[in-house]
N, C-alpha and C positions, 0 to 999 in steps of 0.2 A: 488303248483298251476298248474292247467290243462287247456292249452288257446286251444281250437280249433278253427282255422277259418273252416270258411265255406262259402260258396257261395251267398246264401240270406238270407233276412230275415224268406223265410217258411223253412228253412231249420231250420235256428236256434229253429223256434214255435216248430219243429215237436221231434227235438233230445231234447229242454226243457221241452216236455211233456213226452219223453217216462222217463226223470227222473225223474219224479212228479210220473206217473205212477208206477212207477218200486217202488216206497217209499210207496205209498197208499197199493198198494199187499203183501209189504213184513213187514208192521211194523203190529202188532196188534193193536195197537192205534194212527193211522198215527197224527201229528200235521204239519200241512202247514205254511210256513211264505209267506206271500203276500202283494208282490207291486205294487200298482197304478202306473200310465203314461201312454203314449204311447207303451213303448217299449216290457211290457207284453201280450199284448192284445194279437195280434198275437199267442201266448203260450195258452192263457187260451181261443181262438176261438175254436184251434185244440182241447185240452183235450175237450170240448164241442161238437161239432163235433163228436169225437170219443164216445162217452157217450150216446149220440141221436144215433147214429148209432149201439150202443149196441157193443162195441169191447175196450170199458173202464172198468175200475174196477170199484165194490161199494165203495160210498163215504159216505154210513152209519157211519163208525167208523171216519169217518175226523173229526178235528178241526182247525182251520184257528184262525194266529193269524194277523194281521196287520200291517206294518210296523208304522205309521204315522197319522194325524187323523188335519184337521184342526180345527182352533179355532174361536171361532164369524160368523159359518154359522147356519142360523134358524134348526132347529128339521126336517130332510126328506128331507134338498138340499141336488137334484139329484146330487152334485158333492163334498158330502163328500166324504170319500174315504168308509167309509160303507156303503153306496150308492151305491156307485162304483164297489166295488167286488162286493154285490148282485146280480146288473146287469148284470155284465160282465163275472160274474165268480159262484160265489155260489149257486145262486138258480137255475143256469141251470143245475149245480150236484145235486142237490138234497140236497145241506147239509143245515140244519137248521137252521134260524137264529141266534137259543143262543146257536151255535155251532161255529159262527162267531166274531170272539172280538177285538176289536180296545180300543186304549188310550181313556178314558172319556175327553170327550171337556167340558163339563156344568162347569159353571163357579164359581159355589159352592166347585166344587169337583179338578179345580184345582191344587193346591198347595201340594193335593199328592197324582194326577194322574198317575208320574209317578213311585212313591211308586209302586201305585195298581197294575200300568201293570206289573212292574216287578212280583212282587208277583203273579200274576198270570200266568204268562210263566213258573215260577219253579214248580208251582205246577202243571203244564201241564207235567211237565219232560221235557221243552222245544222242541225245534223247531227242525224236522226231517231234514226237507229241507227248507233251505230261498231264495226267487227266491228275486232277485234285480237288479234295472236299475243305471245305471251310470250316472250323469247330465255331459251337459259341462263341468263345471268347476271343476267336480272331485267328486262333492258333491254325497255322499251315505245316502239313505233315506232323511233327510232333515238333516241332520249333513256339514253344509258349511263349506269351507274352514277355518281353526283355531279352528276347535271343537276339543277337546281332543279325543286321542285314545282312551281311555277307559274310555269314556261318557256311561252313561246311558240312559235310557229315560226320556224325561225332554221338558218342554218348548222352542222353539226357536223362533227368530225372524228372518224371511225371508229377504233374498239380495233382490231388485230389478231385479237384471239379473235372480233370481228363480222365481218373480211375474212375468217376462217377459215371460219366457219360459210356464208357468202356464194359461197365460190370453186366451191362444187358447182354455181350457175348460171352462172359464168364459167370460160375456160381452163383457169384457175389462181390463185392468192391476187394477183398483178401483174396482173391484169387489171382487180380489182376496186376502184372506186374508193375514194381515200383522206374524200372528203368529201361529205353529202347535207344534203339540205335536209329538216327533220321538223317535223310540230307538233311544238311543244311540251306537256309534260303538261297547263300550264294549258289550253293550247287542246283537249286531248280530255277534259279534266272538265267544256266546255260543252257538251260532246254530249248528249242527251237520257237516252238509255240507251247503255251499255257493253255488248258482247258481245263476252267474253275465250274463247279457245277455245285448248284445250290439251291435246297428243297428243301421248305419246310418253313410254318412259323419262328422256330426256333435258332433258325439262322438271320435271319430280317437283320436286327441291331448288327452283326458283325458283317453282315453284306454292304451296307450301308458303310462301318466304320472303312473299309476296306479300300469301297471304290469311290467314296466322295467324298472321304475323311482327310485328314494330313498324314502323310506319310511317317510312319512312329513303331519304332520296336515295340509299342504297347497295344500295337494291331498289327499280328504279323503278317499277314496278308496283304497288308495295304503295302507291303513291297511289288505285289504286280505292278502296280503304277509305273515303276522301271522298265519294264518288258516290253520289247517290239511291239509282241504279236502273243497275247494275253485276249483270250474267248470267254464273256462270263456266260453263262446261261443258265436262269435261275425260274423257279415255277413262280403263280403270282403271289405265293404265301410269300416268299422269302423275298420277293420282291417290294414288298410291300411300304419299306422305310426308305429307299430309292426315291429322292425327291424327282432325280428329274429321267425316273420313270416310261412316262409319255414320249418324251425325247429319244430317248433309247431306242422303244419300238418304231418310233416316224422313220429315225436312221434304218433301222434295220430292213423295214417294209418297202425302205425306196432304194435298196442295193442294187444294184446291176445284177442280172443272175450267173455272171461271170466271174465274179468278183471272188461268190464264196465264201467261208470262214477262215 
């Protein structure tokens, strides 16, 4: 695992893009993994940005797959998560909609949706690069604290403290749904590379439990630790509980400029 701190949060958007970038150019068939919240937005302004500006790669050959997908919102709320990248992300690239793929929510197709998605990730040859945010409480994609490590994609049932954190893109905390559909951890440790990105005070405690804690279903994140080739890149807020901090950046400032992320 590779922690950079860094200074702010554009700093984080700007070195999270140039490795989204860097994957789009060099793979022939790039495959994206994409996370909803706050924490990417930032990341996928810049790659957009860059792209209107004409200093991005073509994003013709991309395929995006989803992290996540909730359950029981109507056909076209603005705030599924395919909604979401659309917006935020996708159609400002230019990638196509049935180039974009998420967990099926319809409630016919439940019971084995998460069959489908897997099946469809491998047939993808899976996930070049998985960008992903860290919750408080440790939680990765919606896998909450006591999910098995090597979960798949599957049905969950949301904490409160996740409807909480949640309700600032909806109404109110009743607006937000009680249940989604997430990989599972197994299924984002077959991603190629990991890129964790992490801003803000408020993530500090579970950055910390993550990367220099013990390894424990009761921090689900701290499943990176198993991963080849896991990127953290975090601003100095979040950084801040990271004892060994200092160390981090020394590694990182004496890389070879060849090396890369």
């Amino acid at each position: 695992m590779e922690v950079v701190p860094l200074e702010t949060s554009d700093d984080v958007a700007r070195l999270a893009a140039d490795v989204i970038e860097t994957v789009v150019r060099t793979r022939t068939s790039p495959v994206l993994g994409l996370a909803t919240g706050s924490t990417p937005l930032p990341t996928y302004r810049e790659l957009v940005r860059r792209h209107v500006a004409g200093a991005g790669p073509s994003y013709d050959a991309v395929r995006c797959f989803n992290l996540d997908e909730y359950i029981g919102l109507p056909p076209g709320h603005p705030e599924s998560y395919r909604a979401t990248i659309a917006r935020e992300l996708t159609d400002a690239l230019g990638i196509a909609p049935e180039r974009v793929h998420g967990p099926d929510p319809t409630p016919e197709g439940l019971p084995t949706a998460g069959e489908r998605y897997e099946a469809a990730l491998a047939a993808a040859g899976g996930v070049d690069v998985q960008v992903l945010g860290i919750g408080s409480d440790g939680h990765l994609a919606f896998n909450e604290p006591g999910s098995s490590l090597g979960s798949l994609t599957r049905l969950k049932t949301l904490t409160e403290e996740t409807r909480r954190d949640n309700a600032r893109f909806f109404g109110s905390i009743d607006e937000v749904p009680r249940h989604v559909l997430t990989q599972g951890l197994g299924t984002i440790l077959r991603a190629r590379h990991l890129l964790l990105l992490a801003t803000g005070a408020g993530k500090a405690a579970a950055l910390a439990a993550a990367v220099e804690g013990p390894l424990t279903a009761s921090c689900p994140a701290s499943v990176l630790q198993l991963h080849p080739h896991v990127t953290v890149l975090c601003d100095g807020p979040a950084a801040a509980g990271l004892a060994r901090r200092d160390h981090y950046r020394e590694v990182y400032d004496a890389k070879p400029a060849w090396q890369g992320l």
